[in-house]
N, C-alpha and C positions, 0 to 999 in steps of 0.2 A: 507406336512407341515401344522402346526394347523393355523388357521386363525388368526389374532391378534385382541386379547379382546380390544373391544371399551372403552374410558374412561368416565363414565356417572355418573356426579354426581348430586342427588335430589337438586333439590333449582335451581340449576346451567343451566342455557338457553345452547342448544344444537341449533347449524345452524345443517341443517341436507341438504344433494342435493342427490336426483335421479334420473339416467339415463336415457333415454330409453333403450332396447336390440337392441346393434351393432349401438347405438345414432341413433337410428330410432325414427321419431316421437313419439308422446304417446299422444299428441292431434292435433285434423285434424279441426273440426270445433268448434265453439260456445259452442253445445250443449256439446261438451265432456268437456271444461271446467269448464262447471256449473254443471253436475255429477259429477266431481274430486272433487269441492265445497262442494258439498252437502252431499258426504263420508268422507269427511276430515271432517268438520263439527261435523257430526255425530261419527265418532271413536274419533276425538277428546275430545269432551264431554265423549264419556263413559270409554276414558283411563286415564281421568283428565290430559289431555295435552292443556297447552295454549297455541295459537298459537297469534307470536307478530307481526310475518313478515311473508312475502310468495312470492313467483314468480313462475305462470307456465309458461316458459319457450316449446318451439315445442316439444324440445326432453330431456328436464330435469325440474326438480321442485327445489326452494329452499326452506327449511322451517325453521323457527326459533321457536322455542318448551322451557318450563318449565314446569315442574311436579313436583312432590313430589317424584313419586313411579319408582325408576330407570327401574324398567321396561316397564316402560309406551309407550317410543318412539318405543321398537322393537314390542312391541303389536299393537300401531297406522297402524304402515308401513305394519306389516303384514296384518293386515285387508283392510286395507287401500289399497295396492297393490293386494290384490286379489280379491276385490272386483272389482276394478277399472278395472283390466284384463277382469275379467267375462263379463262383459259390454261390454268393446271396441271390445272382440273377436265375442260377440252376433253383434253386431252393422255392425263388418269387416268379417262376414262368415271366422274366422281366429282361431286357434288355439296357443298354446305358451304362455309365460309372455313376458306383457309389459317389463319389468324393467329389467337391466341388473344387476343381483344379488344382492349384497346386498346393503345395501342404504350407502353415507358417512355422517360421522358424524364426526364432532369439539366442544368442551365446548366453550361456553363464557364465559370467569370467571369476568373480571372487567367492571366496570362502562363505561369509553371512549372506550370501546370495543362492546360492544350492541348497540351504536348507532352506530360506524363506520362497523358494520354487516349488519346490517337492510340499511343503505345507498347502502352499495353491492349489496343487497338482491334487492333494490326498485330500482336502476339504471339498471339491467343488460340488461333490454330490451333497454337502451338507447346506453350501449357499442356495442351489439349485432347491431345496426341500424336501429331497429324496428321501434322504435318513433324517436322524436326528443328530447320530455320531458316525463321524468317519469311518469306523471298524466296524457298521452296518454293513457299510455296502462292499457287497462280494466284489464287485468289479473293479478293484485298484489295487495298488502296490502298498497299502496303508498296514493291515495285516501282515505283511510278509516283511516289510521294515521295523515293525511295532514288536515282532516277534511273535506274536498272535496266531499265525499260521505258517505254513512253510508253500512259498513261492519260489521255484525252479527258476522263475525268469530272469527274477533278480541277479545281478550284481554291484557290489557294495563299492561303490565307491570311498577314496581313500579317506577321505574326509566323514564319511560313516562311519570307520574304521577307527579314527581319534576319537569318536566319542565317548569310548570305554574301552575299558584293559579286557573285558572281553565280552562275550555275543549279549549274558542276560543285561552288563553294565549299559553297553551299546543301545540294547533297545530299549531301556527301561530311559534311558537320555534323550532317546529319539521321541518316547511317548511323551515325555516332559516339552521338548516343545510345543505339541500341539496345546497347552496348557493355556497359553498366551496368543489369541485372534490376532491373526495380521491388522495393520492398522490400515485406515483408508488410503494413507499416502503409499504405505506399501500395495494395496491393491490397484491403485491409481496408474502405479509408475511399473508396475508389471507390463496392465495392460497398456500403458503409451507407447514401453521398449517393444512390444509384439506387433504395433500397428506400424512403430518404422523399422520394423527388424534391426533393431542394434543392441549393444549391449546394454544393461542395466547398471550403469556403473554410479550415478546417482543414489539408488540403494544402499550400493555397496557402501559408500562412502558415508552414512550415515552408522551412527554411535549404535552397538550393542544395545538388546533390546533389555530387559531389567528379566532375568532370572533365564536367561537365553546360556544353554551351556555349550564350555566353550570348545570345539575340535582340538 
């Protein structure tokens, strides 16, 4: 049976999450997270992929991605994924991939839908039990969006960019979201658009949330 062609369109932010193989870790210490960094980093720039959101996760990544060049994301992940392998296998006297096959992927197509992704994306160490607040944990994009720290990887999407006239108004609107827990339906219909890779446009089409401000 042929595989089912991903929906990828230029303009349009793609969350993307990777597994590990058989949800096996894919990082163990410190230093393997700031390798994954510094490779994502790096193919991101050369595939012209912006990265808005991120989570690594023990045994999975979340990414939130726009480009121009719809092939941009399966070139990232490819380099990106074997490069990352090469390392961890040198590192683990280990042979195999990391990653259990191919990477998934969903569009974001609207407005109230990129920030209720990026809330997904920068909470999961919290659902998970990891921390207790999002801006624990070292390993996301929550801090560098928050204003909290300064993350290089980042780029702001334009829609971060209407949140305030400028950087302190921006993040201080941006921590204001996390105020208000995604509700079950929103975490429900995330994860339904991820298992058939399509849009979430159900979401979208749902009323402003009560104190959600507005891009």
């Amino acid at each position: 049976m042929s595989r089912r062609a991903r929906l990828v369109l230029p303009g349009m932010p793609l969350h993307i999450v990777q597994r590990g193989h058989n949800r096996q870790p894919c990082f163990h210490t410190p230093s393997d997270h700031l390798v994954y960094l510094e490779k994502l980093s790096e193919h991101a720039s050369l595939t012209g992929c912006a990265i808005h959101a991120y989570v690594m996760m023990t045994n999975h990544v979340h990414i939130l991605t726009s480009f121009d060049d719809i092939s941009a994301p399966a070139r990232l992940f490819r380099l990106l994924g074997q490069q990352y392998s090469s390392y961890l296998n040198r590192r683990l006297g280990r042979s195999g991939s990391t990653w259990e096959g191919r990477y998934w992927s969903c569009p974001v197509p609207t407005e109230q839908y990129l920030f209720i992704c990026q809330q997904y994306i920068e909470l999961n160490p919290v659902r998970a039990g990891m921390v207790a607040h999002q801006e624990s944990y070292r390993w996301s994009s929550y801090r560098g969006n928050a204003g909290l720290g300064e993350d290089r990887l980042l780029s702001r999407h334009e829609l971060y960019d209407g949140l305030g006239c400028n950087d302190a108004e921006r993040q201080q609107n941006y921590r204001s979201l996390f105020k208000q827990a995604l509700t079950e339906t929103e975490l429900t219909q995330l994860r339904e658009g991820f298992k058939e890779s399509l849009p979430n446009d159900r979401i979208a089409k749902q009323p402003d949330r009560p104190g959600k401000p507005s891009p």
